[in-house]
C-alpha positions in Angstrom: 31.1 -1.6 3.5 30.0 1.5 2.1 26.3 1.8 0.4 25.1 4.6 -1.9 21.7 6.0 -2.4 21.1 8.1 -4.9 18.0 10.2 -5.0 18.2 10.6 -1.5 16.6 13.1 -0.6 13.7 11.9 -1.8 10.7 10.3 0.5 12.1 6.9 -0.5 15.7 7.4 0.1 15.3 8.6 3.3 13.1 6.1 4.3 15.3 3.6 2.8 18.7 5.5 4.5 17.1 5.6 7.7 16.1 1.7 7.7 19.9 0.5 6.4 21.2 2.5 9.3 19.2 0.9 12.1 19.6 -2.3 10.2 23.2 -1.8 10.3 24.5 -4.6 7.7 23.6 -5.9 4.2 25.1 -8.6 2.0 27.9 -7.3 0.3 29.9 -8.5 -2.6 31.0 -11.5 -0.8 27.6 -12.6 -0.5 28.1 -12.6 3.1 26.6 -10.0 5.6 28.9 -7.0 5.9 28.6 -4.0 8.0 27.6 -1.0 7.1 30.4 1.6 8.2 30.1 4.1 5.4 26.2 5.4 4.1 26.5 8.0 1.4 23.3 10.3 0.5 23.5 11.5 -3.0 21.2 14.0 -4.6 20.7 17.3 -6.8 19.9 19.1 -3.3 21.3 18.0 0.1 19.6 15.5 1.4 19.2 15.3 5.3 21.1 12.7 7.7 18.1 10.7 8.8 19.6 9.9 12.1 21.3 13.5 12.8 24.8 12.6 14.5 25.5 9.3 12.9 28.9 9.8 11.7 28.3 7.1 9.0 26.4 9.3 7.1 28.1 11.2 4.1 26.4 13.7 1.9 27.4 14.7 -1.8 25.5 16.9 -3.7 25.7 17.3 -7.3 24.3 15.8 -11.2 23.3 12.5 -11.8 24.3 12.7 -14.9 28.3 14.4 -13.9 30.2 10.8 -14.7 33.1 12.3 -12.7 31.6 13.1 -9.7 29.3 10.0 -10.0 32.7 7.8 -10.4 34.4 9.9 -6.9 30.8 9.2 -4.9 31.0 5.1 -6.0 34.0 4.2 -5.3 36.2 1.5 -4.5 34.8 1.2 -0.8 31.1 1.1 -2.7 30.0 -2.6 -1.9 26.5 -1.6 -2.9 24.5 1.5 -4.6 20.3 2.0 -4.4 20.1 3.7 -7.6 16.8 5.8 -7.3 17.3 8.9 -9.0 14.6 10.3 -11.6 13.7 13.0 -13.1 9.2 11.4 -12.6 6.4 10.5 -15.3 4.7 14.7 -16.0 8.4 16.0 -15.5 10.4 14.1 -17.9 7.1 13.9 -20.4 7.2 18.0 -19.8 10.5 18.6 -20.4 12.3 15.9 -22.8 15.8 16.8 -22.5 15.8 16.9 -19.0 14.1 13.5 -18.6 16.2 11.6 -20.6 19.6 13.8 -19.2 18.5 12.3 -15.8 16.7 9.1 -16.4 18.9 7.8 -19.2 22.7 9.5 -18.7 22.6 9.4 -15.2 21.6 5.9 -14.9 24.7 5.4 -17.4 27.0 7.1 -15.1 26.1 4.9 -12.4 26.2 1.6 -14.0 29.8 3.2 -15.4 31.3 3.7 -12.0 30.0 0.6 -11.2 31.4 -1.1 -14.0 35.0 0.8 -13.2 35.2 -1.1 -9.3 37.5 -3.9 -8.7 35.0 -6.1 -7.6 31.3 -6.8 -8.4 28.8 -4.4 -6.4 25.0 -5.2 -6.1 22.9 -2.3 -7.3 19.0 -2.3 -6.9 17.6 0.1 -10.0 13.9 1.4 -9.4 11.6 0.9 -12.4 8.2 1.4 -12.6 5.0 -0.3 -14.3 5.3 3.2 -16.7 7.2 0.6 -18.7 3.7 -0.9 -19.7 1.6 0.8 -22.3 -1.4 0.1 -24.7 -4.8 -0.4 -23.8 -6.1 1.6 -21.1 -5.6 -0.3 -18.0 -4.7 -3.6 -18.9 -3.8 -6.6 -16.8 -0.2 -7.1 -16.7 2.5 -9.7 -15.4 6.3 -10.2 -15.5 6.1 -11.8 -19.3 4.0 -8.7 -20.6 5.9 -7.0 -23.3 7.1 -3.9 -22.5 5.6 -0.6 -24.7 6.0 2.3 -22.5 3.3 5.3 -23.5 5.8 7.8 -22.1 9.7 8.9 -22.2 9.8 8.1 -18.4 8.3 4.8 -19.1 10.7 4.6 -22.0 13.6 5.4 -20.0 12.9 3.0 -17.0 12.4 0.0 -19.6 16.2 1.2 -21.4 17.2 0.9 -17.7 16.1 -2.4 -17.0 17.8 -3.4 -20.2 20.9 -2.0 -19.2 21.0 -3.5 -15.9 20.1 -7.3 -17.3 23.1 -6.6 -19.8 25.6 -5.1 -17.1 25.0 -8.2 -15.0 25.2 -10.5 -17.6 28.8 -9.1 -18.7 30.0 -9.5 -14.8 29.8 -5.9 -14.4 27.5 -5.8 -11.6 25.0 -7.9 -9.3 22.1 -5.9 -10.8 18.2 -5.9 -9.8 15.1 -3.9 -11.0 12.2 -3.5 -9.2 8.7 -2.7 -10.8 7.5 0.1 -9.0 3.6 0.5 -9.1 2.1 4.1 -7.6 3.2 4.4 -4.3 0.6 5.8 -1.3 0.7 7.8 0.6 3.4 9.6 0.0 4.3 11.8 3.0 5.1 15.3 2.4 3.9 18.0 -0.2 2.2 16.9 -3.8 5.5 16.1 -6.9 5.2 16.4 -10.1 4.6 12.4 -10.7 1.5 12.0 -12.2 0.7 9.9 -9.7 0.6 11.9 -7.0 -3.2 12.6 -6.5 -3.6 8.9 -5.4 -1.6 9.8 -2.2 -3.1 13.9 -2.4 -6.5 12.1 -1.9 -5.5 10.2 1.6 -3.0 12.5 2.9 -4.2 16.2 2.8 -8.0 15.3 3.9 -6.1 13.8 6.9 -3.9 16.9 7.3 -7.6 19.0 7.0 -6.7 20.6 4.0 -8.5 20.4 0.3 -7.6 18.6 -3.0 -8.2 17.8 -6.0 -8.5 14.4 -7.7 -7.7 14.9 -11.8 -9.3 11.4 -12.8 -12.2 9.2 -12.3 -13.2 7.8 -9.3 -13.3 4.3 -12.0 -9.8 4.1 -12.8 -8.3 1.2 -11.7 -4.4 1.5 -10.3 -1.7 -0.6 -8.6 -0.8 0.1 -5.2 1.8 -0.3 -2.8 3.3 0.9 0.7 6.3 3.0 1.9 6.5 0.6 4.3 6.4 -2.5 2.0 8.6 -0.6 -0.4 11.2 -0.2 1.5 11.3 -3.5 3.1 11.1 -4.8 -0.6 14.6 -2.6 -1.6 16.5 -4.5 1.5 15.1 -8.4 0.2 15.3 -7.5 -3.3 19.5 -6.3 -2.3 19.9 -9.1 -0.2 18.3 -12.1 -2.5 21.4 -13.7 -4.5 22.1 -12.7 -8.0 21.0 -16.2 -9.7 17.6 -16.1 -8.1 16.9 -13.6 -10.4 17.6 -15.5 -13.7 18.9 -13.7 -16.8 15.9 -11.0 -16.8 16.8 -9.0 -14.0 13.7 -7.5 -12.9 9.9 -8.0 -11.4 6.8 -6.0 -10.5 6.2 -5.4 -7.2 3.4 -6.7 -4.8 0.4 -4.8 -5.0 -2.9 -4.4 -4.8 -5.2 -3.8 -7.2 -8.4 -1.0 -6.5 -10.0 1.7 -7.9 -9.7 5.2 -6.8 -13.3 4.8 -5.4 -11.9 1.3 -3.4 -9.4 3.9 -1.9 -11.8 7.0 -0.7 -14.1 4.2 0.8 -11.0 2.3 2.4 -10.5 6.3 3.4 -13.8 6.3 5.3 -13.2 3.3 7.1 -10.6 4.4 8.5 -11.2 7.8 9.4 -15.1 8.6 8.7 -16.6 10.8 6.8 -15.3 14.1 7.4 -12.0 13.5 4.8 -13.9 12.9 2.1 -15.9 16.3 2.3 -12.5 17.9 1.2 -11.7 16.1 -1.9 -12.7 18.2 -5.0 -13.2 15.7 -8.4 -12.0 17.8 -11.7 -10.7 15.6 -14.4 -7.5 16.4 -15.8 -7.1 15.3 -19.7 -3.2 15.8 -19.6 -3.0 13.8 -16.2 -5.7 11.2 -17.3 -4.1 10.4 -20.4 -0.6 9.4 -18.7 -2.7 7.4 -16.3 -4.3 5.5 -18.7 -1.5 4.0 -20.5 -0.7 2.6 -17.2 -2.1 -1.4 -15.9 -4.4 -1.4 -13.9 -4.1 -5.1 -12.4 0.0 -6.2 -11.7 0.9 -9.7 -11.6 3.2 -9.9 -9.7 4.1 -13.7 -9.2 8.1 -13.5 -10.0 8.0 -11.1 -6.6 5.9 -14.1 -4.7 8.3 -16.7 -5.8 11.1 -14.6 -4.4 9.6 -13.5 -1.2 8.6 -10.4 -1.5 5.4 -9.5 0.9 2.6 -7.6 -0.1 0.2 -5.2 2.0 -2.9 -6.9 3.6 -5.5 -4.4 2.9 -5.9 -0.3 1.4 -7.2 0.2 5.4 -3.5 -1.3 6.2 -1.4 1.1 3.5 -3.6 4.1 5.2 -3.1 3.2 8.3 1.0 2.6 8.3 0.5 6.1 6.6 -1.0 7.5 9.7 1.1 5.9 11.7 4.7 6.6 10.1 4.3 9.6 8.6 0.9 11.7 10.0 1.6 11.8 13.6 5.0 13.6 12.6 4.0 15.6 9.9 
């Protein structure tokens, strides 16, 4: 069976590539388990062969949002497709167009070539709680209407909707997964608005300086790599009618303060980190963050199986673990 990722080249995609090829099988189509012969990375720069010399491994580079190349990449081998690329939160909100070329077309163009196969494929679409809005950190669950603050929320909750319709029609086996802010992300800072909440674990580990743009008070979601990724594979794997006719669910995660993560910081590593992070709010940054929930219900992903992290020391922890001792 052949599986595409797109967005992979992203931190997620590879860790998600490199998982599916030592897993070596998924559930295809058949909803039996099916091999994994053929893994193709897709992205707007070349991403890397996580396992250099596996001659699974294809790479295409090229648009989203090009429906030809999109419909050559998923083709008629394509059992199943990880559907992860994104223009994220300050980039789309900075440049419009662009978001919505990404986020909104190229999602299109993948449920398209989708649509085109001769047999049903399973596609897991990454959301995010962005799709939430209103008060400033409110508690959310599964049944909380949807009002998105931003055009990336905006275009992750037009995904979602997309993806329950697709499936309903027999298009596809589709599945959305409610993101909340991921830490720590390895690697260099992105232009997610998020990305101070892994900046303020992973570079005082590294030794080096940052700056956190919000108060230590604000309350956020958190979840694993780790978890994530294990989360992609069950959420592929579970069978389409578990889902029911809304196709989608928030994540596990825990919910903490940026304070509960500094001190979770200091558990873990004392209290040399903490000396090197610099607190300057940020009223562009602070504003995105605020339209965001700050506790995530999350009992549709219970029901299912999903498996959440056991502790902030834990997510720092697998951090150093996985991604410190090689960076």
């Amino acid at each position: 069976m052949k599986v595409v990722v797109t967005g992979a080249a992203g931190f997620l995609g590879q860790k998600l590539a490199k998982a599916l090829l030592q897993r070596g099988h998924l559930v295809g189509p058949s909803g039996q388990e099916e091999a994994i012969d053929r893994l193709t990375l897709f992205d707007v720069v070349e991403a890397r062969n996580p396992q250099v010399g596996d001659n699974r491994v294809e790479i295409v580079t090229g648009e989203i949002s090009d429906r030809k190349l999109i419909a050559q990449t998923i083709d008629a081998k394509t059992g199943s497709v990880f559907h992860f690329a994104s223009i994220v939160s300050a980039g789309a909100e900075a440049d419009f167009d662009l978001g919505y070329r990404v986020n909104l077309e190229g999602a299109l163009a993948v449920l398209d070539a989708c649509r085109a196969l001769p047999h049903k494929p399973r596609l897991v679409f990454t959301s995010s709680l962005a799709t939430y809005g209103g008060e400033f950190n409110q508690e959310v669950d599964d049944e909380t209407p949807q009002t998105p603050q931003t055009s990336y929320g905006t275009q992750k909750a037009i995904g979602e909707l997309l993806i329950n319709d697709y499936s309903r029609k027999g298009f596809l086996d589709g599945r959305s997964l409610k993101l909340p802010t991921i830490v720590v992300r390895p690697g260099k800072p992105n232009k997610a608005a998020s990305t101070f909440a892994s900046s303020i674990i992973r570079e005082p580990l590294q030794g080096e300086h940052t700056i956190c743009p919000v108060d230590p008070s604000v309350r956020m979601a958190f979840l694993s790599p780790r978890r994530t990724v294990q989360a992609f594979i069950h959420a592929h794997d579970l069978p389409g009618e578990a889902w029911g006719p809304w196709r989608s669910c928030n994540l596990p995660a825990i919910d903490a303060t940026i304070q509960d993560m500094v001190e979770a910081l200091r558990r873990v590593a004392g209290e040399a980190p903490l000396t090197r992070i610099k607190w300057q709010p940020d009223p562009v940054i602070q504003r995105i963050v605020a339209t965001w929930p700050g506790r995530f219900g999350w009992d549709k992903a219970r029901r299912l199986g999903f498996q959440p992290d056991g502790s902030l020391d834990e997510i720092i922890k697998n951090f150093i673990e996985d991604d410190l001792a090689r960076a």
